[in-house]
Every structure is written in C-alpha cells, then in structure tokens.
Phi, psi and omega in degrees: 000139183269104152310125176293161164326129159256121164319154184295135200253008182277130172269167175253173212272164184305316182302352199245005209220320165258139182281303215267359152343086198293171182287168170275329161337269194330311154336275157340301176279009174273317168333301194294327198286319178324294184326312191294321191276352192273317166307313172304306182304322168293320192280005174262332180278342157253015127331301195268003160290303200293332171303320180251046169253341189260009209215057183177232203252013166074000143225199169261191175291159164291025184256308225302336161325276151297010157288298191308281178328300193293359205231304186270344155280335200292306172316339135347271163281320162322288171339287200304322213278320152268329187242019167260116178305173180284002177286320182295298182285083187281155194341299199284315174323309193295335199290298211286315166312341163247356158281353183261333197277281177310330166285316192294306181316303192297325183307314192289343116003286186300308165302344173266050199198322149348127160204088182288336138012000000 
C-alpha cells in the first residue's frame, strides 16, 4: 500500500496562486511609472506651497515636511522596488512597496496642501 503525498507546510507565492496577479516586470514598470507620478506629485506639491506662501501669512502649512519626507521616502521604496532582484525581494514585498511608493506620493501633496490658518 502507497502511502499519500503530505502536503507541502510552504505556501506558494501570490503569482502562482492568483492568475490574474501581474508579473514581477510588471511590478517593476508600475515602480517606474511610480517614480514618473512622484515628479508630478512635486511640481503640484510647489505649486500648493508657493500658493500659500503668496496669498496668506507668508509661509507654507505646517505640514510641508513632512510632504517633503513622504515624497523622499516614495523615491526610496520606488527606487528599492525596481532595482533589487528577485532573489533579495519576494513578490508580495515588491507588490507591497509599490503600492507604499503610490500612497506616499500622493500623501505629499496632500500635506502641503494642509493649512490650519
């Protein structure tokens, strides 16, 4: 008699297990695109600084730092998120860093754009 097969106790990785999952390239060129909306997201974050800097008290909100932080971390992770092989990065990590890349980007805006005045 044949003893059955014990399941594997390794999960398998998110690609392998969802179809409609994208590839790590892919992954990777959302990274790049990321990089491309974070130049966008800066010229709208001195946009909304120079605005209140001209049009109030003569500064910005008391956020622009941290916009500034959250925008130079998204270049960061974006950065780590492209250019580290796959040896280093497992999926759902590379998955999770550009969805972390796109949130931080967008954050810096949004905090400059903060003005309790």
């Amino acid at each position: 008699m044949t003893t059955p097969d014990l399941p594997s106790t390794a999960a398998p990785s998110a690609a392998t297990t969802d179809p409609f999952a994208p590839s790590t390239a892919t992954v990777r060129i959302f990274a790049g695109i990321g990089l491309l909306l974070l130049a966008l997201a800066y010229g709208a974050f001195i946009v909304i600084v120079l605005g209140q800097s001209y049009s109030g008290d003569g500064a910005g909100g008391p956020l622009v730092e941290e916009a500034q932080w959250s925008m130079g971390l998204s270049a960061v992770v974006g950065g780590l998120a492209l250019c580290l092989p796959s040896t280093a990065v497992s999926y759902t990590a590379r998955r999770g860093a550009v969805k972390l890349q796109y949130a931080l980007a967008l954050a810096g805006p949004a905090l400059a754009a903060i003005d309790f005045a």
